[in-house]
DRENZA-127158 format. One record per atom (N, C-alpha, C): residue number from 1; x, y, z; atom name. Coordinates in pm, 1 decimal. Atoms other than C-alpha are relative to their C-alpha. Example, Ala and Ser with C-alpha at 12.3 -4.5 7.8 and 13.67 -1.06 7.14 Angstrom:
residues 2
+-----+----------+----------+----------+------+
| pos |       c1 |       c2 |       c3 | site |
+-----+----------+----------+----------+------+
|   1 |     89.0 |   -119.0 |      0.0 |    N |
|   1 |   1230.0 |   -450.0 |    780.0 |   CA |
|   1 |     90.0 |    120.0 |      0.0 |    C |
|   2 |    -82.0 |   -119.0 |     -6.0 |    N |
|   2 |   1367.0 |   -106.0 |    714.0 |   CA |
|   2 |    -77.0 |    109.0 |     73.0 |    C |
+-----+----------+----------+----------+------+
This chain:
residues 112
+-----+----------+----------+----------+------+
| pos |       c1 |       c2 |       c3 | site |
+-----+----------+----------+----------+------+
|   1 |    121.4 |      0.9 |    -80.2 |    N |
|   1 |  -1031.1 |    992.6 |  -3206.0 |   CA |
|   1 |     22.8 |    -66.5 |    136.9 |    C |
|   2 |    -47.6 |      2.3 |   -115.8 |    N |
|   2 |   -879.6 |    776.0 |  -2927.1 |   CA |
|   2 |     41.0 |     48.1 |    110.7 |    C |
|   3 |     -7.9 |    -68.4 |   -130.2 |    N |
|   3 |   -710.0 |   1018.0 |  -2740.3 |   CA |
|   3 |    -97.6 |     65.0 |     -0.9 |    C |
|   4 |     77.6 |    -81.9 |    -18.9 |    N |
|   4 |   -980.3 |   1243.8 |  -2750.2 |   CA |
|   4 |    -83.6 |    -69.7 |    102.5 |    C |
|   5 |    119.2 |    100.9 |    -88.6 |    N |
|   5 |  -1196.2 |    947.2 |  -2585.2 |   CA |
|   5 |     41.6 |    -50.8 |    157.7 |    C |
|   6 |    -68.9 |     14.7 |   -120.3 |    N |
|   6 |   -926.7 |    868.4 |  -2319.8 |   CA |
|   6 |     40.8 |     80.6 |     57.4 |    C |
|   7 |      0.5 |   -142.3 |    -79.5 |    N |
|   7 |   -881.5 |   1228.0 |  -2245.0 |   CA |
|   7 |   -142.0 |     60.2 |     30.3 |    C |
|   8 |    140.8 |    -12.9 |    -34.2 |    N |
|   8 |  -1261.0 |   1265.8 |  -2161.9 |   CA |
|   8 |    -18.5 |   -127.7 |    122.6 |    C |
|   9 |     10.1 |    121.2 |    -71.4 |    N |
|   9 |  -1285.1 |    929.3 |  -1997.2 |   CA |
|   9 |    147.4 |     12.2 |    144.5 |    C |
|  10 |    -35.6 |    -27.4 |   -159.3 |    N |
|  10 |  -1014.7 |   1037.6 |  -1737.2 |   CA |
|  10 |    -37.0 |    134.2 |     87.1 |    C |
|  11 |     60.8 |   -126.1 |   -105.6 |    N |
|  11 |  -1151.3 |   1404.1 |  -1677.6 |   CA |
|  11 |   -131.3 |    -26.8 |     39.2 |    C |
|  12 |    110.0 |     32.9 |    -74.3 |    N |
|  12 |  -1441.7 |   1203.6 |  -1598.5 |   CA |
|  12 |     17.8 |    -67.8 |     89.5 |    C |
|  13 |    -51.4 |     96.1 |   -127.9 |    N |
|  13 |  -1282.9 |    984.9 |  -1362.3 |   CA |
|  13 |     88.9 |     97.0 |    107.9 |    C |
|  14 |    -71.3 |   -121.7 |   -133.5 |    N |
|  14 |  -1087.0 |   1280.2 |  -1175.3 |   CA |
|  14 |   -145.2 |     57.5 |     54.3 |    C |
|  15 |    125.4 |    -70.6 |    -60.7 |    N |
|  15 |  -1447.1 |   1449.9 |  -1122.4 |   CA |
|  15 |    -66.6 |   -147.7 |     76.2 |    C |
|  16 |     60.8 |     88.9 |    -70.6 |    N |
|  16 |  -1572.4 |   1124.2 |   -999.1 |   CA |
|  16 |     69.5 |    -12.0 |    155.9 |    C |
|  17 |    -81.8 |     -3.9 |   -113.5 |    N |
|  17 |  -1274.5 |   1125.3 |   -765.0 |   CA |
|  17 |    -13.2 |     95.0 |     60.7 |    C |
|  18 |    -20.1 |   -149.4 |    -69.2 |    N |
|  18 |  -1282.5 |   1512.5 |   -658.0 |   CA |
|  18 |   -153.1 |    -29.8 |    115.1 |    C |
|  19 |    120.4 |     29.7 |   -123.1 |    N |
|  19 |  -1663.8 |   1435.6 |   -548.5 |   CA |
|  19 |    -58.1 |    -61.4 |     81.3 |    C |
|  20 |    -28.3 |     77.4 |   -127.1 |    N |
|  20 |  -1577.1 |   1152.9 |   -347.1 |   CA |
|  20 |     12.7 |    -14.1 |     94.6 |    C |
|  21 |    -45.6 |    -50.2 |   -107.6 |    N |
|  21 |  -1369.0 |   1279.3 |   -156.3 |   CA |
|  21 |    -45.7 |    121.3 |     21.2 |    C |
|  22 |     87.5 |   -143.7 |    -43.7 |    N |
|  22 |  -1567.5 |   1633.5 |   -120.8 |   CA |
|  22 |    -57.2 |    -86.1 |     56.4 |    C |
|  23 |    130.3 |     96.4 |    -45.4 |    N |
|  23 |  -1873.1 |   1362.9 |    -33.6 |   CA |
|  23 |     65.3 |    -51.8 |    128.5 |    C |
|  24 |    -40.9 |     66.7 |   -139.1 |    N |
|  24 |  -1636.6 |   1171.7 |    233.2 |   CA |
|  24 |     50.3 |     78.1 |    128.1 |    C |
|  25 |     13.4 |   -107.5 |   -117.9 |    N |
|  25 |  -1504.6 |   1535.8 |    385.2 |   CA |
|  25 |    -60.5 |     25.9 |     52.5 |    C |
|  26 |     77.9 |    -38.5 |    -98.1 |    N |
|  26 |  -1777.0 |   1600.3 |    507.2 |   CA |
|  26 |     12.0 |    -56.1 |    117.4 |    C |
|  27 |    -19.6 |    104.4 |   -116.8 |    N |
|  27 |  -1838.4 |   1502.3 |    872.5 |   CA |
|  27 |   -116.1 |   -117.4 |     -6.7 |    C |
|  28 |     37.2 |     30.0 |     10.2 |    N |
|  28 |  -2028.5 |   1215.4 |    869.1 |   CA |
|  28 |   -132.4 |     25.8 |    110.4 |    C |
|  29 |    100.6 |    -72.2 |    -67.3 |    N |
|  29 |  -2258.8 |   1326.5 |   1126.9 |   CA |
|  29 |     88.3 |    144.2 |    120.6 |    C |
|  30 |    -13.2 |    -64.4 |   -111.1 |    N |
|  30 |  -2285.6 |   1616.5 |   1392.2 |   CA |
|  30 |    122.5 |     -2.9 |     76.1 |    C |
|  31 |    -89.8 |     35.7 |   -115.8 |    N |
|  31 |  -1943.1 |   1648.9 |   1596.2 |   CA |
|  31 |    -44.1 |     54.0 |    143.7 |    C |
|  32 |     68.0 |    -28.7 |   -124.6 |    N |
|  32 |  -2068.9 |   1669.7 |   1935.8 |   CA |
|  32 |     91.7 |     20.0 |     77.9 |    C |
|  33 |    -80.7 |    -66.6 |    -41.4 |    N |
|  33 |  -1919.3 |   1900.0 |   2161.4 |   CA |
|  33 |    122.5 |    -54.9 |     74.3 |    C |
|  34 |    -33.5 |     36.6 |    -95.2 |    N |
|  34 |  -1771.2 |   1641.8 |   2396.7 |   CA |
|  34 |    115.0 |    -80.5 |    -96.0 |    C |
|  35 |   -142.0 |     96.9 |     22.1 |    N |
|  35 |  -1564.6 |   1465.0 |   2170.1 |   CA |
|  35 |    159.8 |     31.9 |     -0.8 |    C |
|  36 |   -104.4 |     -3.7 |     12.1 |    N |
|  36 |  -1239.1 |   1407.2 |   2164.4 |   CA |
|  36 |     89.7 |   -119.9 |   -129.7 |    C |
|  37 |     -9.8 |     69.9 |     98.2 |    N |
|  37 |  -1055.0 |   1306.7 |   1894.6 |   CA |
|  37 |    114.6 |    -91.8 |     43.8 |    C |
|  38 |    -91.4 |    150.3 |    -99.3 |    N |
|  38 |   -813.7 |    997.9 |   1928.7 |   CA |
|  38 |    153.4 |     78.0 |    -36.7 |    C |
|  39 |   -124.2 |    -26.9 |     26.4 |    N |
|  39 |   -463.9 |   1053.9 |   1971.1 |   CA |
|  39 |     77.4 |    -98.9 |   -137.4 |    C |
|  40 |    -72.1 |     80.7 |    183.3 |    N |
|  40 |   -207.0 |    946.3 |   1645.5 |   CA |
|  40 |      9.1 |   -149.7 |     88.9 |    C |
|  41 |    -49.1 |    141.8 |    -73.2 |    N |
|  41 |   -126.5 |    644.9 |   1850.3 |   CA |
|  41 |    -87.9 |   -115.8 |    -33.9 |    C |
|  42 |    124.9 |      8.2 |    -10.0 |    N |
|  42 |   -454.8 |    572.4 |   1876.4 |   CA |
|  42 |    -77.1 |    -39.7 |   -166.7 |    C |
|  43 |     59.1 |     10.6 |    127.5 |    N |
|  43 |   -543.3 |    638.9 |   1530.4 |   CA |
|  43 |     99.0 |    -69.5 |   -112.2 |    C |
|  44 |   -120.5 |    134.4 |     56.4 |    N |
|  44 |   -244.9 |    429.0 |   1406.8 |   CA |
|  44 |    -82.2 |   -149.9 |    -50.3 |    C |
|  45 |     44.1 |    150.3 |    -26.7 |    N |
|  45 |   -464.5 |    106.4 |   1477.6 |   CA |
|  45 |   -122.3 |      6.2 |   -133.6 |    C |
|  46 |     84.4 |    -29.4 |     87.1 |    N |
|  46 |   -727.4 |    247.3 |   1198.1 |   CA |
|  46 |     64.4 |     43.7 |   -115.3 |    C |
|  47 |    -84.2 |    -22.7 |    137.3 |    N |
|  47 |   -443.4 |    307.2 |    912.5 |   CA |
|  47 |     21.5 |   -158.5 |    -72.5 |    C |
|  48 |    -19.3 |    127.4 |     96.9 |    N |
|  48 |   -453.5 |     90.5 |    572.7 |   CA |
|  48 |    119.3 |     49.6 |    -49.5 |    C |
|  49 |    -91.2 |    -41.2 |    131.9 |    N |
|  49 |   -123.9 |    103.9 |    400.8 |   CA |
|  49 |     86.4 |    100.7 |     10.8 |    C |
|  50 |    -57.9 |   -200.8 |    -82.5 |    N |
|  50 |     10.0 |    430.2 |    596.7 |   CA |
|  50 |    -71.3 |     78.5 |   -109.6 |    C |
|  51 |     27.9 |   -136.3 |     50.8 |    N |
|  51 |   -239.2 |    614.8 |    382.5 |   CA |
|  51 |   -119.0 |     37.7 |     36.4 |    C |
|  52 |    192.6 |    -12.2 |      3.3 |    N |
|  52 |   -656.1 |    520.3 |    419.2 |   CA |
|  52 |    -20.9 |      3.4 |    137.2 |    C |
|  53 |     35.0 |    -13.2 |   -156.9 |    N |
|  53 |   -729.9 |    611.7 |    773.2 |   CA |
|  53 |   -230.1 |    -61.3 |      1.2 |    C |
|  54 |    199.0 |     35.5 |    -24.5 |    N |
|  54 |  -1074.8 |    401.5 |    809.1 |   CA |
|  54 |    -24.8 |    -25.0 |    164.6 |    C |
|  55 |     45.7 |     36.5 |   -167.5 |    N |
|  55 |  -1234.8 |    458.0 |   1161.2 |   CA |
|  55 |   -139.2 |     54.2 |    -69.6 |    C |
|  56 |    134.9 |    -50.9 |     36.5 |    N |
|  56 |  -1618.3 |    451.5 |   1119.4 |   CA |
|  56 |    -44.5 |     95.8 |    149.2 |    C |
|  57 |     76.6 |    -88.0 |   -111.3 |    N |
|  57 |  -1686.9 |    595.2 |   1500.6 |   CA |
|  57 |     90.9 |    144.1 |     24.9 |    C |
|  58 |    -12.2 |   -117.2 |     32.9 |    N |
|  58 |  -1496.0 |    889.6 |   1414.7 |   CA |
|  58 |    -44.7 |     84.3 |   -106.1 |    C |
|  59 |    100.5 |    -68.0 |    101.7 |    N |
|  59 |  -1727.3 |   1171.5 |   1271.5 |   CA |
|  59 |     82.4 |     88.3 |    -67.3 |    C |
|  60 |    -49.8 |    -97.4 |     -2.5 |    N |
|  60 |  -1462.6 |   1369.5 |   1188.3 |   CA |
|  60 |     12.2 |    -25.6 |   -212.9 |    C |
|  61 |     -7.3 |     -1.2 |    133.9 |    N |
|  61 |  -1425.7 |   1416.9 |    757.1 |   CA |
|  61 |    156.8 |    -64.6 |    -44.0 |    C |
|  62 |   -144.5 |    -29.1 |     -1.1 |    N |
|  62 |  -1079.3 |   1513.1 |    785.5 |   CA |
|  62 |    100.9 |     21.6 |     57.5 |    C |
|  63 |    -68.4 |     46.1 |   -167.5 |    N |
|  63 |   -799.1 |   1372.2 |   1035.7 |   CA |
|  63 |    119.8 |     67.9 |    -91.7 |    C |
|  64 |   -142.3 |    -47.9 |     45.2 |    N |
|  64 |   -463.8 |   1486.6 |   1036.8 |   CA |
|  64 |     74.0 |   -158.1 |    -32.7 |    C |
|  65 |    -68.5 |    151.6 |     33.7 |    N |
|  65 |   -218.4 |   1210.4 |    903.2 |   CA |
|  65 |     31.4 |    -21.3 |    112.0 |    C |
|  66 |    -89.3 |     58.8 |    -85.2 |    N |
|  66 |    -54.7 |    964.5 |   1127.0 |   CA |
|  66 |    118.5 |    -20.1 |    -25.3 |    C |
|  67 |   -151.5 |    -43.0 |     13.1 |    N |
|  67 |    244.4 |    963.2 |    934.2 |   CA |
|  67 |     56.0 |    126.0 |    -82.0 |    C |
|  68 |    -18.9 |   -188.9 |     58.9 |    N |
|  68 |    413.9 |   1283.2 |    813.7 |   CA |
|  68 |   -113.2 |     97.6 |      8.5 |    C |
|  69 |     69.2 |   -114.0 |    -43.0 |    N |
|  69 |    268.1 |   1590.3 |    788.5 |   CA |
|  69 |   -145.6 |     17.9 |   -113.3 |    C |
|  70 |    137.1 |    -44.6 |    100.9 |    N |
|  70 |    -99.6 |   1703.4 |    606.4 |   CA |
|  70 |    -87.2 |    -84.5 |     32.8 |    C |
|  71 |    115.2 |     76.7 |    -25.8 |    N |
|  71 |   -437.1 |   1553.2 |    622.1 |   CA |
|  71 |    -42.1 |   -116.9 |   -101.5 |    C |
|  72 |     25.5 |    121.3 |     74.8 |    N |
|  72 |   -577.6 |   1263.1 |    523.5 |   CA |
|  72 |   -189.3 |     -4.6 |     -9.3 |    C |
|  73 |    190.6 |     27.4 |    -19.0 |    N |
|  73 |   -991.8 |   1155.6 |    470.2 |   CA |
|  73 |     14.6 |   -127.5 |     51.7 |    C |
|  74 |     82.0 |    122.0 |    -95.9 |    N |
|  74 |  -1177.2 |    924.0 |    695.1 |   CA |
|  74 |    -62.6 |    -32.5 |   -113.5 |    C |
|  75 |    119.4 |     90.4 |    108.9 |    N |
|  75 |  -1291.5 |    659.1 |    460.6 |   CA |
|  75 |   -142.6 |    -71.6 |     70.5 |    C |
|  76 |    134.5 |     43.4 |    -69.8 |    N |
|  76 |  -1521.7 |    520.8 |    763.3 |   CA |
|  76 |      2.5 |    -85.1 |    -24.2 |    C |
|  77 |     40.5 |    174.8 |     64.8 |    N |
|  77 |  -1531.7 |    158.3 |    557.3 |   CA |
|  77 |    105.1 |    -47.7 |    -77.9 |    C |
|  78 |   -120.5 |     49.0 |     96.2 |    N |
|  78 |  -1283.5 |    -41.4 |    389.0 |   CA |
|  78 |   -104.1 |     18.6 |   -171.5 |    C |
|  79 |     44.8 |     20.6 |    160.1 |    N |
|  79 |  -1570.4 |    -29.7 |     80.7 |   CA |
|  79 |     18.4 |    137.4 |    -54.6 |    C |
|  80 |    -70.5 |   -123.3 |    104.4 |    N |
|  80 |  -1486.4 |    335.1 |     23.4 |   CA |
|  80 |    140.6 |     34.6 |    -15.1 |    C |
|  81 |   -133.9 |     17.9 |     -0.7 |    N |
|  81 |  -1169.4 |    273.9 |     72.0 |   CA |
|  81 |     61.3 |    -83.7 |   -149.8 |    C |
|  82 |    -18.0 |     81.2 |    115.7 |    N |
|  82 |  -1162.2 |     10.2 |   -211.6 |   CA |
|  82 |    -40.1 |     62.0 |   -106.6 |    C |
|  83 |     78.0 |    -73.6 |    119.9 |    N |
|  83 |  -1410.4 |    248.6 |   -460.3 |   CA |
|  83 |    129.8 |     67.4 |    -35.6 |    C |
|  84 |   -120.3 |    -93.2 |     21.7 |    N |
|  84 |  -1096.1 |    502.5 |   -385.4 |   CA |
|  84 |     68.0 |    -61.0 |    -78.1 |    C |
|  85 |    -57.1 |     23.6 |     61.9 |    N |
|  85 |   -864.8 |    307.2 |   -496.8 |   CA |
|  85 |     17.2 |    -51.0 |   -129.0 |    C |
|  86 |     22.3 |     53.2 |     71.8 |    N |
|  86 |  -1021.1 |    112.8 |   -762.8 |   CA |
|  86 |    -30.4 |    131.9 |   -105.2 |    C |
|  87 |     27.8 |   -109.9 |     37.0 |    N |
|  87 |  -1093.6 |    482.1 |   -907.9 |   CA |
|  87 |    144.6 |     46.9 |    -77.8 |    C |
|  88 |   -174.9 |     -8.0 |     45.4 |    N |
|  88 |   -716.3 |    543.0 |   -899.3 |   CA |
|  88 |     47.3 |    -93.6 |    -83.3 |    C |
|  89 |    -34.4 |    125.4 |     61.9 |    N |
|  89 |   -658.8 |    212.9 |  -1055.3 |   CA |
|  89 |    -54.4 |     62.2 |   -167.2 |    C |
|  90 |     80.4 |     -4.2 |    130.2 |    N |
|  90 |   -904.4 |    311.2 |  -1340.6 |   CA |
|  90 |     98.2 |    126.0 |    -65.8 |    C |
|  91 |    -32.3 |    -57.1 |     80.7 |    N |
|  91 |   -732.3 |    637.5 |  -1422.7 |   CA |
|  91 |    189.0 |     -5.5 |    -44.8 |    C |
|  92 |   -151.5 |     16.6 |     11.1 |    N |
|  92 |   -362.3 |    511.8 |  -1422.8 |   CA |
|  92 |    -38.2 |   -115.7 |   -109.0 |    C |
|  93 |     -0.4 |     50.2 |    123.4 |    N |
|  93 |   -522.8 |    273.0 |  -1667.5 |   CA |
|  93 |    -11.3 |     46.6 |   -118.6 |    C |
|  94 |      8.8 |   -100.7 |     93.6 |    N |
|  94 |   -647.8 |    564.2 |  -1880.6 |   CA |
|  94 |     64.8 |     69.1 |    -54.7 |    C |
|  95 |   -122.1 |    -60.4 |     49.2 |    N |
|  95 |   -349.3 |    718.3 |  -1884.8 |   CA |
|  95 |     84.5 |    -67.7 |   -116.5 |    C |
|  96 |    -86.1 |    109.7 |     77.0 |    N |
|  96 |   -143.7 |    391.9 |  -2005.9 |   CA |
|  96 |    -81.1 |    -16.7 |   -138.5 |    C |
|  97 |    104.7 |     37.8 |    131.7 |    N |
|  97 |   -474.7 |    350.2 |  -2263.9 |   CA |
|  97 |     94.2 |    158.2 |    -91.5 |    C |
|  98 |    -24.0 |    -92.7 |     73.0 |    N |
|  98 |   -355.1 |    722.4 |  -2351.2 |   CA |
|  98 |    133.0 |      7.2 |    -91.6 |    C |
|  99 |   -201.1 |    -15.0 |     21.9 |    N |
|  99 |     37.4 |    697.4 |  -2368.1 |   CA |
|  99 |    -20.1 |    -86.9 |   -121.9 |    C |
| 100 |      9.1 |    106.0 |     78.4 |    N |
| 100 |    -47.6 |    377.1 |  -2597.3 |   CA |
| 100 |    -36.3 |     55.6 |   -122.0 |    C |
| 101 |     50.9 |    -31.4 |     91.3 |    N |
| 101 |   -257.8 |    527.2 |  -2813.2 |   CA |
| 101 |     54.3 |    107.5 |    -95.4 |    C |
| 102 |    -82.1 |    -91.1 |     70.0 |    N |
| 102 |    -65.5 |    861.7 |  -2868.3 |   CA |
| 102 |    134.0 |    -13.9 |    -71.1 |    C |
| 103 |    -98.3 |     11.0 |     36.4 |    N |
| 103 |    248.1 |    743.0 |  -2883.2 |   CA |
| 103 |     47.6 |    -62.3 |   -132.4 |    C |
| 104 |    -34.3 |     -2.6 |    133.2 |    N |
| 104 |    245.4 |    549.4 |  -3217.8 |   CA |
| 104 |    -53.4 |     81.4 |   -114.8 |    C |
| 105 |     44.5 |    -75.1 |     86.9 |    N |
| 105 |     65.3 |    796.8 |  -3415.9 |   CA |
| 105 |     78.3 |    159.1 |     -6.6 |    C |
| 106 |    -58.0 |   -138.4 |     12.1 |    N |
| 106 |    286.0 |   1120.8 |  -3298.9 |   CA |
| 106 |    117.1 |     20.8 |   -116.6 |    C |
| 107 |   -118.1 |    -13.3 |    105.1 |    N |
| 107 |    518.0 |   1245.5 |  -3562.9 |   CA |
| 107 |    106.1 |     94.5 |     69.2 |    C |
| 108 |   -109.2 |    -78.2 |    -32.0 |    N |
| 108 |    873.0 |   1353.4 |  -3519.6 |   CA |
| 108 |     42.2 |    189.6 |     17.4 |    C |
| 109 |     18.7 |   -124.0 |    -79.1 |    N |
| 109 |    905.9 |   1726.6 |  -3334.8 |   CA |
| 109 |    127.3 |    112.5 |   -117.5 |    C |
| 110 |    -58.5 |    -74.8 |     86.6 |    N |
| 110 |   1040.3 |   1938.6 |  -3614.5 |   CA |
| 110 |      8.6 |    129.9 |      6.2 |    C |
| 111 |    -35.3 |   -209.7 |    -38.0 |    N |
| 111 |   1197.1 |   2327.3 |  -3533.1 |   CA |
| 111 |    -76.8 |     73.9 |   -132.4 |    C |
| 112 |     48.0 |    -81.8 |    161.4 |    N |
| 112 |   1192.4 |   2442.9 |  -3937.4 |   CA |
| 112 |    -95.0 |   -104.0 |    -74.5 |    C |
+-----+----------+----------+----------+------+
């Protein structure tokens, strides 16, 4: 019954995560025609960690990274920045709850 409970309890914590970050893509308001978005240089000074890009006066959802290549989300606040991670935290615990739980009850992998 365990895993069953810790394999529910993290596909509920990935959907919590997926609509997070759907919720934080968005733009946070209106991009108005005039803006300009900041150069990487620029947006260097608003990176946690080389990963959480938090700038709240950029409306933009979804910046390109500052390091390597692909996009990243505007967390806007270090407190969704912390939910994020504390989210991640929770399901790398779920996992370990899982590995724990499965692993002494599996029986040896028999062909015949």
């Amino acid at each position: 019954m365990a895993p069953f409970i810790f394999s529910a309890l993290m596909m509920l914590n990935v959907a919590l995560i997926l609509g997070f970050l759907f919720r934080l893509g968005k733009p946070a308001r209106p991009i108005p025609p005039e803006f300009v978005a900041p150069s990487k240089e620029e947006m260097k000074k608003y990176v946690l960690w080389y990963s959480a890009y938090i700038n709240p006066d950029d409306p933009r959802g979804w910046v390109p990274k500052t390091f390597g290549y692909g996009w990243t989300v505007n967390f806007r606040n270090r407190q969704n920045a912390a939910l994020f991670f504390l989210l991640i935290a929770i399901e790398v615990l779920l996992a370990i709850g899982l590995f724990v739980t499965v692993i002494p009850q599996a029986k040896p992998f028999q062909i015949f």
